[in-house]
C-alpha positions in Angstrom: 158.8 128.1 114.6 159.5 124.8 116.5 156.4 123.2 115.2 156.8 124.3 111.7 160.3 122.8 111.8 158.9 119.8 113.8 156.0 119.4 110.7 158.8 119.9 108.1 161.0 117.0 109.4 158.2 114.6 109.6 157.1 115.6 106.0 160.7 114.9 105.0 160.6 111.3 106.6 156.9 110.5 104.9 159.1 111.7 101.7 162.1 109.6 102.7 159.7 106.7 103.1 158.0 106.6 100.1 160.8 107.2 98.0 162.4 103.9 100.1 159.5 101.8 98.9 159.9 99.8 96.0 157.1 98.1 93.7 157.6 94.9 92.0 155.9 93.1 89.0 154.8 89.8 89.0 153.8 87.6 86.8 152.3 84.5 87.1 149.5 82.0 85.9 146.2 81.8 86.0 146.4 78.1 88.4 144.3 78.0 91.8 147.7 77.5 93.5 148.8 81.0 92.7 145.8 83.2 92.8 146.0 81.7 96.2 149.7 82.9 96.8 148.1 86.2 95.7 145.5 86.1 98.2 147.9 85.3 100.7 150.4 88.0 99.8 149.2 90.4 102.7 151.4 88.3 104.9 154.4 89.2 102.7 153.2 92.8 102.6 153.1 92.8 106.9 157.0 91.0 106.8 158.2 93.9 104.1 155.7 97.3 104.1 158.6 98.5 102.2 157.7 96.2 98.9 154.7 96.5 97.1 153.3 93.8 94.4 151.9 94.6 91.4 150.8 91.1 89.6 149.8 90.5 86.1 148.0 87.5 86.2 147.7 85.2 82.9 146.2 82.3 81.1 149.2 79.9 80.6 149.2 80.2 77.1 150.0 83.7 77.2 151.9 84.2 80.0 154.7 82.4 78.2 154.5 84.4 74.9 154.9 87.4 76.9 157.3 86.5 79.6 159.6 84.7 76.8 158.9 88.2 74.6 160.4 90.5 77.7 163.3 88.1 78.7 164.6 88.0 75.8 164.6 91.3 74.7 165.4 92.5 78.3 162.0 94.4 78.0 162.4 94.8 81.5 158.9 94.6 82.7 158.8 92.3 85.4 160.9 91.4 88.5 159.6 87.6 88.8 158.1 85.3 86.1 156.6 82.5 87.0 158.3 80.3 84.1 158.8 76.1 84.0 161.5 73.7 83.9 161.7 73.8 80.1 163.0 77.1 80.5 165.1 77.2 83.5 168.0 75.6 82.2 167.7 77.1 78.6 167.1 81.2 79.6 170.1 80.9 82.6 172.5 79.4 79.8 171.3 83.0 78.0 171.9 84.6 81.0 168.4 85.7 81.1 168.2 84.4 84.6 170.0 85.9 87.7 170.7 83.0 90.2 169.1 82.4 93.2 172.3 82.9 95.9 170.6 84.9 98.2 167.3 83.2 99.6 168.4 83.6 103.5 169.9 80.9 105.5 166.2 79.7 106.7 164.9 78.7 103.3 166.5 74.7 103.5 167.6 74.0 99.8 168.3 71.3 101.0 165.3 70.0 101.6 164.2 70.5 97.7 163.4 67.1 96.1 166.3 66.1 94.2 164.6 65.7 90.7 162.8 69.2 91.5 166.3 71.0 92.3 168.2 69.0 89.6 165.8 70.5 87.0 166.7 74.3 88.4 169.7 74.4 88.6 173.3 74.4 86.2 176.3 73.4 87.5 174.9 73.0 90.9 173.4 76.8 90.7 169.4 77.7 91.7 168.1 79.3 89.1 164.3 79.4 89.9 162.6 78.4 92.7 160.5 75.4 93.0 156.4 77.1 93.6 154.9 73.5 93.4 156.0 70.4 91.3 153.8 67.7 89.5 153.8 64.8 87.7 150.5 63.4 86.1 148.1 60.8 87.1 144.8 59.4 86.6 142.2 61.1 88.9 139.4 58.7 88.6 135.3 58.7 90.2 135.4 55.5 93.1 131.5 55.2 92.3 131.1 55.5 88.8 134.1 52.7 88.7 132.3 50.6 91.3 128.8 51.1 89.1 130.8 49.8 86.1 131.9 46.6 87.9 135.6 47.7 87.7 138.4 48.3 89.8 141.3 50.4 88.7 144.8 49.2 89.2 147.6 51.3 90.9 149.2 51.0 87.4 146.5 50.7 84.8 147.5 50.2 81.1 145.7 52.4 78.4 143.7 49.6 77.1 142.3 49.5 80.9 141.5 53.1 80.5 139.7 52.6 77.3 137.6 50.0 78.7 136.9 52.1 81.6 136.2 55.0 79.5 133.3 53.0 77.5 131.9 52.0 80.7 131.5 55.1 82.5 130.7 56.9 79.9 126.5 58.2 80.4 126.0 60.8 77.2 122.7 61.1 78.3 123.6 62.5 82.0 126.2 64.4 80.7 129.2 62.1 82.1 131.8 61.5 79.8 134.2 58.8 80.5 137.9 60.5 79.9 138.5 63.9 79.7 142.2 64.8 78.2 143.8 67.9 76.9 142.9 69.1 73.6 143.7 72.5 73.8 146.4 73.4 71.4 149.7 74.5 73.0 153.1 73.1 73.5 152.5 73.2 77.2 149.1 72.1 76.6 148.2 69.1 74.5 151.5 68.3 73.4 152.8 68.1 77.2 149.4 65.1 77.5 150.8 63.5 73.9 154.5 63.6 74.3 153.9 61.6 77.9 152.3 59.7 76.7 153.7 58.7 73.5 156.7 57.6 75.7 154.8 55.5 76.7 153.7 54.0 73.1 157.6 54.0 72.0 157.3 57.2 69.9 160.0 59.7 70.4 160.1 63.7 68.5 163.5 62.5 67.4 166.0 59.6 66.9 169.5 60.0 68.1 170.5 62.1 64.8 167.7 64.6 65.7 165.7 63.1 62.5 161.5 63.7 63.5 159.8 60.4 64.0 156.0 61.3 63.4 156.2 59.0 60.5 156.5 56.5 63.0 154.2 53.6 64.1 154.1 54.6 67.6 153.2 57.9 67.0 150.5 56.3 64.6 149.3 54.6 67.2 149.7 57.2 70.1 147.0 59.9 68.0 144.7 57.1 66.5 144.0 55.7 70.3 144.3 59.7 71.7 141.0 60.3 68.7 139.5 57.3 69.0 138.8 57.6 72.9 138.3 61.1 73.2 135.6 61.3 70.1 133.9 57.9 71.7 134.1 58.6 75.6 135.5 62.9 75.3 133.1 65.6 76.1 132.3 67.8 73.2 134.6 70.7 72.4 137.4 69.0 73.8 139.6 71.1 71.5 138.9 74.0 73.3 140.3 72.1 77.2 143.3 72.3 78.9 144.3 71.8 82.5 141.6 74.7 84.2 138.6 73.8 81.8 138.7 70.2 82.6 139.0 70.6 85.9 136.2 72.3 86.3 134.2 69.3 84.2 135.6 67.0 86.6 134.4 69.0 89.5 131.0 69.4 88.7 130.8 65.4 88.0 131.1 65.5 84.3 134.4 63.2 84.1 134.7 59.7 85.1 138.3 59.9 84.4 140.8 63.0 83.8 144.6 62.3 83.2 146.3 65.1 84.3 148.8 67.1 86.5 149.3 65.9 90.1 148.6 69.2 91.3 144.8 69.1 90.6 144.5 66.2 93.9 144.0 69.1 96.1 141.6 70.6 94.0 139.4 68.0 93.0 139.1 66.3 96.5 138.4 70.3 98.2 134.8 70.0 99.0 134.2 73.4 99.0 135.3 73.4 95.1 134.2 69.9 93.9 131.2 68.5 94.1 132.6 65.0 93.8 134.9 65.4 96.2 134.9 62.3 98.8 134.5 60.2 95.1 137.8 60.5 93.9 140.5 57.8 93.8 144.1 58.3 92.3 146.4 55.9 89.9 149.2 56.3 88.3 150.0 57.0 84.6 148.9 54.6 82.2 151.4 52.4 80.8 151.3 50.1 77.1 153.5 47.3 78.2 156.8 49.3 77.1 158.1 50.1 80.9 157.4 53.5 80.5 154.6 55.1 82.1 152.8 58.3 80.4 153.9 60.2 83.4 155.5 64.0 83.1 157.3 66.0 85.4 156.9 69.6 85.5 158.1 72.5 88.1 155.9 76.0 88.0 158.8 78.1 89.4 159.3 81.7 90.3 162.7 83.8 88.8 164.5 86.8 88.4 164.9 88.0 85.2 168.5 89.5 84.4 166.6 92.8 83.0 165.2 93.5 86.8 166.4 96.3 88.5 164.7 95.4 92.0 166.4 92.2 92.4 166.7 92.3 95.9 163.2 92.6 96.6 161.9 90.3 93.7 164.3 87.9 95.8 162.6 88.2 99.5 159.0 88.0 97.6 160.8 84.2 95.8 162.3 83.5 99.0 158.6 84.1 101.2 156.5 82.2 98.1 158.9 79.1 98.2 159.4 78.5 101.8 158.3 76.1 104.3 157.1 78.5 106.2 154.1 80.3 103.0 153.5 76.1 103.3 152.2 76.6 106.8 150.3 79.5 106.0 148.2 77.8 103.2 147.9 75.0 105.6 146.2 77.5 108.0 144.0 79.3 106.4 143.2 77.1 103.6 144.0 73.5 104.9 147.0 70.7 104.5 145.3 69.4 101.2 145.9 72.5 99.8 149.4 73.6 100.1 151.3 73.8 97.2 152.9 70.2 96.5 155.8 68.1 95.0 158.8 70.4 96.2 159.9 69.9 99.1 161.0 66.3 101.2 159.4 67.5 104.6 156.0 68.2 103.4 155.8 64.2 102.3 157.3 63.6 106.2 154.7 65.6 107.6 152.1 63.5 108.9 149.2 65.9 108.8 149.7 66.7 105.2 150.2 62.7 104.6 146.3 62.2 106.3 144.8 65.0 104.7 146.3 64.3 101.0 144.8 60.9 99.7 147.1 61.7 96.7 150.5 62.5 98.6 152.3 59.5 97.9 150.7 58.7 94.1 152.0 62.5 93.8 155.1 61.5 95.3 155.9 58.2 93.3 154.8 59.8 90.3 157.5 62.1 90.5 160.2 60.1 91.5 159.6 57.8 89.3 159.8 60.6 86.0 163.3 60.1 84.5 163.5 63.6 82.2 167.3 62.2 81.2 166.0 58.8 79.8 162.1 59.7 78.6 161.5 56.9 75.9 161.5 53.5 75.1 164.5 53.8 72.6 167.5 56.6 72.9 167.4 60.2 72.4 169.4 62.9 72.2 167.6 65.5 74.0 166.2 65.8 77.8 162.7 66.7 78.7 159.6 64.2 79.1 157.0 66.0 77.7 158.7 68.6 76.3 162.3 68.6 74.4 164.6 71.0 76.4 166.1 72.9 72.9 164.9 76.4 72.5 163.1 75.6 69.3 160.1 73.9 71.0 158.3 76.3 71.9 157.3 76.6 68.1 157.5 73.5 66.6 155.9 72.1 70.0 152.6 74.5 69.3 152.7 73.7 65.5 152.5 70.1 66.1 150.3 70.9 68.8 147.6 72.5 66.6 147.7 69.4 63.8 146.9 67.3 66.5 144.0 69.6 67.7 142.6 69.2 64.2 143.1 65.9 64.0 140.7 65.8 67.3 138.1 67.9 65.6 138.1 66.2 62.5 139.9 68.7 60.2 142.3 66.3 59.5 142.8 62.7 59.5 145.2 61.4 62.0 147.6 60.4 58.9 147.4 63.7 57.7 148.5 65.6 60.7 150.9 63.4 61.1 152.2 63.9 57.9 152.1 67.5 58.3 153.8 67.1 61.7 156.8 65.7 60.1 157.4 68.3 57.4 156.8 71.3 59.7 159.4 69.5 62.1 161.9 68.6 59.5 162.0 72.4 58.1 162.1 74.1 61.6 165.0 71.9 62.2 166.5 72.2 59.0 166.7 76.0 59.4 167.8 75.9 63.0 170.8 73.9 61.6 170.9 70.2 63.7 171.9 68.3 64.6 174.9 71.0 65.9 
């Protein structure tokens, strides 16, 4: 009787136990530096047995259409969204967003990068937290430069870039001279052309939220964006965004790629890259305006109002974003490798500083992004390469997909233009601005 009663009470704890256990649903992007946080995630699992992950995995593209989907119709389905700094401060004025108050007094928010934490929070709230940050920069092949009699500048111009383009350029070898974006998307192309029309004095709109593609500038921005990428592009560029040309660049097909910061660690791991110990780093191209075509952009992890299992979803943000995962990834995968551009003492950290040759280009990159003032002349919205208004999203991957044609030849650069403005001027018409 004893040890049926003994084998009933132990039954009853197993039950207690599992019942305890909670499961959480994340979802994230496709980007080397999170399948890595998902490889990694064991750790988490030894710290809290008592939480298990279930992750849904997606290409960027379609993570946001569905994360946007659930938030806003409190769908429910997932207890952390790995979403961006366009949405942070437009979903937690929804309410969509349950603030980040309860991290644990080890996590340092503090130590958060001031342009980072600025873009996640509302009035002086965390509303998302920080997975790695980026600018953009010109990742560049040292011996393909040096075999074209060239040097590149810290601070190139985009006429140096064309030249270098032409030069490097080997059809016949299958090296191309500049890979860009071209896939359509207003976190794909569009987040490549809208940098880097600030940098041509375009803007989306003038202060009384009138569209400007009718402009010179943004003329001038597409016909140089066509022109090099159809002279010095690989073919199908229309299909590429961040992951497809990275992988031309690894395997040696790219003499330049302008692109997020975040790829440094990628394209200089040897294990990855097979051009590895040939890559050098510059900034943003500039066109003599004094603004560089440089973004900034925050992947970050949140809480969606609609979770239930907020407590847990917050130890899993609070374990992904801390100094401490950054220690971890430098273990098992290296100090080139940890996530970058969030936090102040990873730049202090001398073994990070030797083993990134693009720390401080990653570091003056973002810095130097100014999301408040983006353009040449004045605007009435904030965002660099994307305008912080909830509308974006569409007219952003509209606009994005005249440009894509104009790339492919569907359309002249005119034409998309054209088309550009019209769809812009009646999305904004029916949304009802300026308000």
């Amino acid at each position: 009787m004893l040890k049926k009663l003994s084998l009933m009470l132990a039954g009853a704890m197993s039950l207690s136990a599992i019942a305890q256990t909670q499961t959480i649903t994340i979802a994230t992007v496709n980007n080397g530096d999170m399948i890595t946080m998902k490889e990694l995630s064991s750790d988490f699992k030894k710290k809290y047995p008592d939480i298990d992950l279930k992750w849904v995995t997606l290409e960027e593209n379609i993570l946001r259409q569905r994360v946007t989907t659930d938030v806003a119709t409190g769908g429910g389905q997932y207890d952390v969204m790995t979403i961006g700094t366009y949405e942070v401060p437009i979903w937690s004025k929804q309410e969509w967003l349950q603030p980040l108050d309860a991290l644990g007094e080890q996590y340092d928010v503090d130590d958060l990068l001031p342009a980072i934490k600025s873009g996640l929070s509302v009035d002086d709230t965390l509303y998302a937290a920080p997975f790695y940050g980026e600018s953009s920069m010109v990742m560049y092949r040292t011996d393909l430069m040096e075999k074209a009699g060239l040097k590149m500048p810290k601070a190139p111009s985009w006429e140096f870039v064309r030249k270098a383009a032409a030069a490097m350029t080997d059809k016949a070898a299958g090296v191309y001279g500049l890979c860009l974006r071209g896939k359509a998307g207003w976190g794909e192309n569009i987040a490549l052309l809208t940098a880097m029309s600030n940098s041509f004095g375009a803007r989306w709109f003038d202060e009384n939220w009138q569209p400007q593609f009718d402009s010179k500038a943004w003329k001038d921005t597409l016909e140089y964006y066509v022109d090099v990428m159809n002279k010095y592009g690989p073919p199908g560029a229309s299909a590429n965004g961040f992951n497809e040309n990275l992988a031309l660049f690894q395997t040696g097909k790219c003499g330049m790629w302008i692109d997020a910061t975040v790829a440094g660690g990628f394209v200089t791991n040897k294990k990855d890259s097979e051009v590895a110990d040939k890559v050098g780093f510059a900034l943003a191209p500039d066109h003599g305006l004094g603004k560089r075509g440089n973004w900034l952009w925050e992947w970050t992890l949140a809480i969606p109002s609609s979770s239930k299992k907020s407590d847990a979803a917050m130890q899993f943000i609070s374990w992904a974003t801390s100094k401490e995962y950054a220690e971890l990834v430098a273990e098992k995968k290296g100090w080139a490798n940890v996530p970058p551009g969030t936090r102040a003492s990873l730049y202090e950290n001398p073994e990070y500083l030797n083993a990134a040759p693009f720390a401080q280009i990653t570091l003056d990159s973002i810095n130097s992004a100014d999301p408040k003032n983006p353009t040449v002349d004045p605007v009435p919205y904030v965002g660099i390469q994307f305008v912080a208004i909830p509308e974006f999203q569409g007219i952003g991957t509209a606009v994005g997909q005249q440009f894509s044609a104009a790339l492919t030849g569907r359309m002249t650069v005119d034409q998309a233009l054209q088309s550009s403005q019209r769809l812009v001027e009646r999305a904004m018409r029916k949304a009802r601005y300026p308000k």
